[in-house]
C-alpha positions in Angstrom: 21.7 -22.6 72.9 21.4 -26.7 72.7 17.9 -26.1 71.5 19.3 -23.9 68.8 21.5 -26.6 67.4 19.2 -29.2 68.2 17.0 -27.5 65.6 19.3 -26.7 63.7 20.4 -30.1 63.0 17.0 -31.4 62.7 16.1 -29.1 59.3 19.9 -30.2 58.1 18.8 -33.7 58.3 15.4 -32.9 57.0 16.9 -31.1 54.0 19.4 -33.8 53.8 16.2 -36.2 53.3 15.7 -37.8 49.8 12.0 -37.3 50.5 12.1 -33.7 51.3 14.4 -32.5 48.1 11.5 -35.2 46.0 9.0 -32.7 47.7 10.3 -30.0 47.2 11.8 -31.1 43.4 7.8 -32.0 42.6 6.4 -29.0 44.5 8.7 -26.9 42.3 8.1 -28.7 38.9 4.2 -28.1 39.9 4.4 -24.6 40.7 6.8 -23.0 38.3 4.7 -23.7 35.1 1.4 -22.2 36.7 3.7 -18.7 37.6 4.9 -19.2 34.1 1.4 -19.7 32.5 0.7 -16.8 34.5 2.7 -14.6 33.9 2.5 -15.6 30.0 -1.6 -14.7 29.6 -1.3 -11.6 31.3 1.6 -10.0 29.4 0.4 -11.9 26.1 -2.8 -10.3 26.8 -1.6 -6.9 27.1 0.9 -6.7 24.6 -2.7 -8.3 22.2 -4.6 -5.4 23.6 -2.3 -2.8 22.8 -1.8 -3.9 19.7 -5.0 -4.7 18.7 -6.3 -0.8 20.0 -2.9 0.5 18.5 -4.3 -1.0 14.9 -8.1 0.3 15.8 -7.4 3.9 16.9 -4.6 3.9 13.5 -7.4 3.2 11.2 -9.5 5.8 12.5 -6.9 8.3 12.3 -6.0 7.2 8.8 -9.9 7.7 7.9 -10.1 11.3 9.8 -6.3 12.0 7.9 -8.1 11.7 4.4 -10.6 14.0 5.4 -7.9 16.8 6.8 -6.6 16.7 3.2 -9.3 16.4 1.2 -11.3 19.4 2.8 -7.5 20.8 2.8 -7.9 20.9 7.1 -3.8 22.1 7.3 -4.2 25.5 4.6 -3.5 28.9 6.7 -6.8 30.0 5.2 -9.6 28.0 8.0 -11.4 31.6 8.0 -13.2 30.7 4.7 -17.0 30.4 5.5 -17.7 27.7 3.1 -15.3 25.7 4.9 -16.2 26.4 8.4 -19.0 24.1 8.5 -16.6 21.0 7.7 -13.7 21.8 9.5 -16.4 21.8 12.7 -17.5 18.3 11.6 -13.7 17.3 11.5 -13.2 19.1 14.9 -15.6 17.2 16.4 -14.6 13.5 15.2 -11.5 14.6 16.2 -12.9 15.8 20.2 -14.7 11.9 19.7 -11.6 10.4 19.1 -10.3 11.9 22.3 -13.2 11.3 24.6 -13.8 8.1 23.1 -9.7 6.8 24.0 -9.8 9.3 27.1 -6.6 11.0 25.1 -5.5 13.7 22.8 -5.0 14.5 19.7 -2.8 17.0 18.2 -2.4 17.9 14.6 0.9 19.3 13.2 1.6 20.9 9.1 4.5 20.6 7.4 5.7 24.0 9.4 5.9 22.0 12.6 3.0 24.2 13.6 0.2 22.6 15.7 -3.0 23.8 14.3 -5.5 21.6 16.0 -5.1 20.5 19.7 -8.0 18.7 21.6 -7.1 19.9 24.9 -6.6 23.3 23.1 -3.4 24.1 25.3 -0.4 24.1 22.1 -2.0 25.5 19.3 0.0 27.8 17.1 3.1 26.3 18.6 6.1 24.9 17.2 6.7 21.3 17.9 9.6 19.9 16.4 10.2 16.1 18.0 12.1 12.8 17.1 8.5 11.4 16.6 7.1 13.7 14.2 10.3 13.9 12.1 10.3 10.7 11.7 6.4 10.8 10.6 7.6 13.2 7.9 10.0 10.9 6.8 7.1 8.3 6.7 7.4 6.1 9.5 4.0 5.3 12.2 5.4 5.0 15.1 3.9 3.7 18.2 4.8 4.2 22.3 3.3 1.8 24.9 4.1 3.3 28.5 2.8 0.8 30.9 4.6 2.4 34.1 2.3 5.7 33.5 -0.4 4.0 31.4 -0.7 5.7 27.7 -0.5 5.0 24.3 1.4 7.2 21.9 1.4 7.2 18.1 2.1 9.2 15.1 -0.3 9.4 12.0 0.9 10.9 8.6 -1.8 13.0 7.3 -0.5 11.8 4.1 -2.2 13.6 0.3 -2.9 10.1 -2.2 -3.9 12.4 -4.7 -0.5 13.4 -5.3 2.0 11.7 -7.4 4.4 11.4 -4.7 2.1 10.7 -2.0 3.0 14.1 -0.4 3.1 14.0 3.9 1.2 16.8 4.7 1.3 16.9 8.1 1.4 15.1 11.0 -1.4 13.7 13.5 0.1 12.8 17.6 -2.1 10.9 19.5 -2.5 9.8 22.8 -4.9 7.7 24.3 -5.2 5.6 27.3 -4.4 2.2 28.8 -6.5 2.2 31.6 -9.4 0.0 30.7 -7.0 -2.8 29.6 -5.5 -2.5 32.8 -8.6 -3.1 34.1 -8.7 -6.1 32.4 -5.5 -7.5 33.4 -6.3 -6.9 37.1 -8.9 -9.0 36.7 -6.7 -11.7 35.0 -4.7 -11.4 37.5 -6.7 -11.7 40.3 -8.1 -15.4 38.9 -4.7 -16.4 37.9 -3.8 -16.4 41.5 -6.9 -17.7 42.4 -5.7 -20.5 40.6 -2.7 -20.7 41.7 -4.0 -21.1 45.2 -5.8 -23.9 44.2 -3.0 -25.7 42.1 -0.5 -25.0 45.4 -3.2 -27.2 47.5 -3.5 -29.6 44.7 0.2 -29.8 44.0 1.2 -30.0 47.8 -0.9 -33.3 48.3 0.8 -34.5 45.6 3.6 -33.9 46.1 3.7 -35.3 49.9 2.2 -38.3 48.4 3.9 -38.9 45.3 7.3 -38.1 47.5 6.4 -40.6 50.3 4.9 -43.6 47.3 8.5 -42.9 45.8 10.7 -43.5 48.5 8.8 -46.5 50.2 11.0 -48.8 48.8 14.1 -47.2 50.5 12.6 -47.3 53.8 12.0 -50.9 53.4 15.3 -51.3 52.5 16.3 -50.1 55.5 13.7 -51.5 58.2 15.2 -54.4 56.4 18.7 -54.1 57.0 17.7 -52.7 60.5 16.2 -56.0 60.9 19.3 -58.4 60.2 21.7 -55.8 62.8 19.5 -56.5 65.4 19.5 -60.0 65.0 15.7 -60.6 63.8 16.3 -62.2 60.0 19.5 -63.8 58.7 17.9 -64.4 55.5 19.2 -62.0 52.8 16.9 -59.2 52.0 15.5 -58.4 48.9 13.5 -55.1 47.3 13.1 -55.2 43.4 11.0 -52.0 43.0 13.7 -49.9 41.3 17.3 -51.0 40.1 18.7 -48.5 42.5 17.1 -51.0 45.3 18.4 -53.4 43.7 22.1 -52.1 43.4 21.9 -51.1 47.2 20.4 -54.6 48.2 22.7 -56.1 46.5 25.8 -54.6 47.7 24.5 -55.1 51.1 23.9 -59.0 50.8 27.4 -59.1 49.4 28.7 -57.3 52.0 26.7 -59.6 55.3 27.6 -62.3 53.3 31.1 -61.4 53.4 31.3 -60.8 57.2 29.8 -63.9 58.0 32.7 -65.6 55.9 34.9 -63.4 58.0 33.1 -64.6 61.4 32.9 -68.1 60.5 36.8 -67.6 59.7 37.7 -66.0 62.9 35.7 -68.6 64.8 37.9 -71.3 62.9 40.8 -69.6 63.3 40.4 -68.9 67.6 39.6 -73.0 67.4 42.3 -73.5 65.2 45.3 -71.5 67.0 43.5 -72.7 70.8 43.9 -76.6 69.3 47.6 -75.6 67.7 48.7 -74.2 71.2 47.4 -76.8 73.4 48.4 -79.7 71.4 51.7 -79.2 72.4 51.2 -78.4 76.0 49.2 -81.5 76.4 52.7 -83.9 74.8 54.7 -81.7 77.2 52.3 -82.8 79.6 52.1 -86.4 78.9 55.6 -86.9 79.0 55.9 -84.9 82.3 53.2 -86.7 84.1 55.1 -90.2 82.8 57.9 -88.7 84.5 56.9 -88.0 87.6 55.0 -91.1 87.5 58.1 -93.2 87.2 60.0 -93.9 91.0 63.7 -94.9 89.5 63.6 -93.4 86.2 67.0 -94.2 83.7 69.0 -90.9 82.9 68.5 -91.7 79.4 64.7 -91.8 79.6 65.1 -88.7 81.5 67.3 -87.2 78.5 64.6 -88.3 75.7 61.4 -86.8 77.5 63.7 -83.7 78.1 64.3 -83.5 74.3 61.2 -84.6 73.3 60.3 -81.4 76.0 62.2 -79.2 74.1 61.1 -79.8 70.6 57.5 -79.3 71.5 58.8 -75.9 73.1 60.5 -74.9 69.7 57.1 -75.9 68.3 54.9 -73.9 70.4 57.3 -71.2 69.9 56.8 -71.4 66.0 53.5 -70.6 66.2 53.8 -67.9 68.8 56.0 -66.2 65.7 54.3 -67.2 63.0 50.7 -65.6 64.6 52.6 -62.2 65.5 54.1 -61.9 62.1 50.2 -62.6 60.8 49.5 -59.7 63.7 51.9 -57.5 62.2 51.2 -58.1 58.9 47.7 -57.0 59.3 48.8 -53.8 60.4 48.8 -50.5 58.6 51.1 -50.1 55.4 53.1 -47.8 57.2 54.7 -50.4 59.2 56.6 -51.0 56.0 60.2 -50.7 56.2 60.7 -49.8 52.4 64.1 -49.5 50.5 65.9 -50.4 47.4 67.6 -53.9 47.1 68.9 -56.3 45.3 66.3 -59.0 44.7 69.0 -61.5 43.5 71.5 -61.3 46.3 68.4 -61.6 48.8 67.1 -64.7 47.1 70.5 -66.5 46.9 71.0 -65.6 50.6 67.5 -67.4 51.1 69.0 -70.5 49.0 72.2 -70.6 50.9 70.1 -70.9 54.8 67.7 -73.1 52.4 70.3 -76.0 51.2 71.3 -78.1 54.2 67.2 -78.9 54.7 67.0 -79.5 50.7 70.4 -81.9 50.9 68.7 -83.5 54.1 65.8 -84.8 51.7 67.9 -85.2 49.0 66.1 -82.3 46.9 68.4 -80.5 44.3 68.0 -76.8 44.5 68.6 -74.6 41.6 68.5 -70.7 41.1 67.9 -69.4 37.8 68.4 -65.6 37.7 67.2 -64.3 34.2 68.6 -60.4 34.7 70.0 -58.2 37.3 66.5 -57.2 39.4 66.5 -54.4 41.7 63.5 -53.1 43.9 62.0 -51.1 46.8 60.8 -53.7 49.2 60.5 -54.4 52.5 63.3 -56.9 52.8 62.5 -58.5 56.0 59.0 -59.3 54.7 60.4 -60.4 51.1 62.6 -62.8 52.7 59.7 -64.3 54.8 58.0 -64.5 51.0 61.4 -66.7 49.7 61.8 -68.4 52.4 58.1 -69.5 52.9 57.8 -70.7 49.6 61.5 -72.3 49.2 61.0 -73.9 52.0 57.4 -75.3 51.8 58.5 -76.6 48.1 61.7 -78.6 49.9 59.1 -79.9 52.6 56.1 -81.2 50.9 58.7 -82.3 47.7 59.4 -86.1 47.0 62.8 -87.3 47.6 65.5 -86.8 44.6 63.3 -84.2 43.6 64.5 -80.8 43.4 63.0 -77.5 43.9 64.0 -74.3 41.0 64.0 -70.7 42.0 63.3 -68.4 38.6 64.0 -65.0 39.1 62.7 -61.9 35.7 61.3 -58.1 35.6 60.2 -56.1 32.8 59.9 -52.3 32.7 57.1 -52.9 36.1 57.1 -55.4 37.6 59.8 -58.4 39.0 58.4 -62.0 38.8 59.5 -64.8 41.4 58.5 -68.4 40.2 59.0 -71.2 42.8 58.7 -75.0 41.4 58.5 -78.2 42.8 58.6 -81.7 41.8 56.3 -82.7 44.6 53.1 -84.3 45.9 51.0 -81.2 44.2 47.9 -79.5 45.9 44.3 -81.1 44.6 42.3 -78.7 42.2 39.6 -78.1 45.5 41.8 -76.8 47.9 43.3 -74.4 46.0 40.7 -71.7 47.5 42.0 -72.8 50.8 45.7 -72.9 50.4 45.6 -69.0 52.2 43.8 -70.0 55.1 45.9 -69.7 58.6 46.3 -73.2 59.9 44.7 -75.1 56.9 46.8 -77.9 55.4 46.3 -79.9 51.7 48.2 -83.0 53.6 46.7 -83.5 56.7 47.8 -87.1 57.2 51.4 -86.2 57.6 51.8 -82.2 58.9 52.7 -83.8 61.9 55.6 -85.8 60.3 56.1 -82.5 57.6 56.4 -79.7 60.5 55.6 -76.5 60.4 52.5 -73.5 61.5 49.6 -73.9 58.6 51.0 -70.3 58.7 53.2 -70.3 55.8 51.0 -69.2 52.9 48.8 -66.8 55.0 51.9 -64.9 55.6 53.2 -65.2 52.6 49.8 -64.0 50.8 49.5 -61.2 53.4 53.6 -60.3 52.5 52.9 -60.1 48.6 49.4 -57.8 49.5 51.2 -55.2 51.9 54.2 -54.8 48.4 50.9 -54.1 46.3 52.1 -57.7 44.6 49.9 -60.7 43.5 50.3 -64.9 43.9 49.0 -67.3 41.5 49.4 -71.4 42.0 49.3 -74.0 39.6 49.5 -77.5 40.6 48.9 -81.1 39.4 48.8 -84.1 41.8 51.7 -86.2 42.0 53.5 -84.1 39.5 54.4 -80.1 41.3 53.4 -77.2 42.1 54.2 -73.7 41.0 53.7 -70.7 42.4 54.3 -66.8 41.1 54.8 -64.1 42.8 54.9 -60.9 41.0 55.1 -57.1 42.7 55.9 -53.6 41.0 59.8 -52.9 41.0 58.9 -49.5 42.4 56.6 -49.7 45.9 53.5 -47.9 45.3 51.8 -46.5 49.0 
């Protein structure tokens, strides 16, 4: 039974093969026009034949006609002595006729009556037919039956000397096929002699014309079998068709891309183990001082405990920040979605927002253009606000202030943050996104906060289908614009 499928699975794969349906594709394009060719000289030759001994026999007839009414063959009278003589020369081109065409041939008068028969078995009977009706009327009409292999036509013995051209009877003949069947075996036997020989020819073809045409894919693939097992990091490159090309291309893309994302991830495990331990190493300093110390004053005691505890709330930070990046790289289904009010939300975001502004002196302002109402997730769209709110109130100058603009159309709602501060140089804009990267890294320690922020925030505005765009200008602000559909789209 394993066998079985085993097999089984092998000719699905086989079949599935681009080389075996380019076999098989040339095999058949190599084949079909010999059957055709075939099958077109032997029929074209028949049907010639029979036409071409249809037309023969029909002028012989027409010839042996002229005599029957010029020696006047069809009268009642055939007793006459004179005539006897010539009706026996008629009788007997009429017996060659037959024995020449291995058929028969019957003549009928205008009574229906047959008075001459070669096989001498109908005559004096009546034969009244479609055929020789039709003769009457003045049509030659002409059977080929292949399946029983005879020829049959009707003559009009026809009088020219009349005025009307009178049809005075009618001659049915029968004659046979088999020599040109002959023939056509014979055809037929070399046609598929040929055949044979095309098949051979065609098959070594088409085994090597199906293997030439697909090299190129297989080095394609030795050479991306190549860079997953570690034996070229080089990109690859096969230009023999465009479709090699495409797929070469694609894949260089694509390593490319995961060794971004593996360079990243390596920067990010050394960028969260240098965040985390920074902290544990000032909670260690200041521990070891203490326990160094013999009589130590209860206020020192008091500022290490504090200074303790705000390295705690950082660590803690970044704990929070990295599982809200962990959950936000979850599925979409994790989203809590429902209809809100955008506005109320955002001034609820202002109102936590305004003792930190009025500690660094930065005026807040909300500008709400219309009414804006959409299905969010509103935990996540708060994180969004508040990021960006709070970022601007941070990295702001002092007096400057910070403006919230909130507007929609028929689609989509737009959120515009914009600060007065330091701005973000032109060359770290690509970098803005990245988890733990900051434009100011002089003073984040002085600033606060993760490095997680925008990665967050960007990962926030992806999950609600949403985009964010940055403008900045050193020294003078930075702007940035969030805009997502009004309705959520899964």
């Amino acid at each position: 039974m394993f066998l079985n499928i085993s097999d089984k699975t092998k000719n699905t794969i086989f079949l599935r093969s681009f080389r075996a349906r380019l076999f098989i594709i040339i095999l058949i394009l190599g084949i079909v026009p010999c059957l055709i060719m075939r099958y077109g000289i032997v029929n074209g030759y028949e049907n010639h034949a029979v036409e071409q001994r249809v037309n023969v026999v029909q002028n012989q007839l027409m010839i042996v006609a002229n005599h029957l009414v010029s020696n006047n063959y069809l009268s009642n009278d055939r007793a006459v002595g004179s005539k006897s003589d010539t009706f026996d020369v008629i009788d007997a081109e009429l017996e060659t006729i037959a024995n020449l065409y291995e058929g028969r041939v019957l003549i009928v008068n205008k009574n229906f009556k047959v008075v001459k028969d070669t096989y001498d078995l109908s005559v004096d009977k009546i034969i009244i037919s479609e055929e020789v009706i039709r003769c009457f009327n003045g049509e030659n009409i002409s059977h080929y039956d292949s399946e029983h292999g005879y020829i049959e036509m009707t003559t009009p013995i026809t009088d020219t000397n009349s005025s009307n051209n009178d049809i005075k009877g009618v001659m049915l003949t029968s004659i046979s096929n088999d020599s040109i069947v002959g023939t056509m075996k014979v055809l037929s036997r070399k046609a598929v002699l040929v055949e044979a020989l095309t098949l051979v020819v065609v098959l070594f073809l088409a085994f090597a014309a199906s293997g030439l045409l697909t090299k190129p894919f297989k080095r394609v693939t030795n050479a991306i079998i190549e860079v997953r097992d570690g034996h070229r990091d080089e990109a690859i490159s096969v230009t023999d068709y465009s479709e090699t090309v495409h797929i070469v291309d694609a894949f260089n893309q694509m390593l490319a891309q995961m060794r971004a994302q593996e360079k990243s991830r390596q920067e990010f495990v050394s960028n969260v183990s240098h965040e985390l331990k920074t902290p544990m190493a000032s909670m260690k300093v200041l521990a070891d001082s203490l326990l160094g110390e013999a009589n130590v004053p209860a206020e020192l005691y008091r500022e290490f405990l504090v200074d303790i505890g705000k390295e705690i709330d950082r660590e803690n930070q970044i704990i929070t920040d990295l599982l809200s990046l962990v959950k936000m790289d979850k599925a979409v289904s994790a989203m809590n979605v429902s209809s809100i009010s955008i506005n109320e939300m955002t001034e609820l975001v202002l109102k936590r927002l305004r003792p930190i502004a009025r500690k660094k002196d930065v005026e807040l302002v909300f500008e709400s253009i219309r009414p804006v109402t959409a299905e969010v997730d509103e935990v996540k769209m708060m994180q969004i606000v508040t990021n960006l709110v709070e970022n601007a109130i941070k990295y702001n100058k002092d007096h400057g202030s910070v403006k919230v603009t909130l507007d929609a159309d028929y689609q989509y709602f737009t959120l515009e943050v914009a600060d007065t501060g330091m701005g973000i140089p032109e060359e770290d804009f690509a970098h803005i996104y990245e988890r733990f990267y900051r434009v100011d890294k002089s003073h984040s320690r002085e600033i606060g906060g993760t490095g997680l922020g925008l990665a967050i925030t960007k990962q926030a505005v992806l999950l609600h289908k949403g985009t964010i765009k940055v403008t900045s200008a050193e020294n003078e602000g930075t702007t940035f614009v969030v805009k997502i559909p009004l309705n959520y789209i899964k």
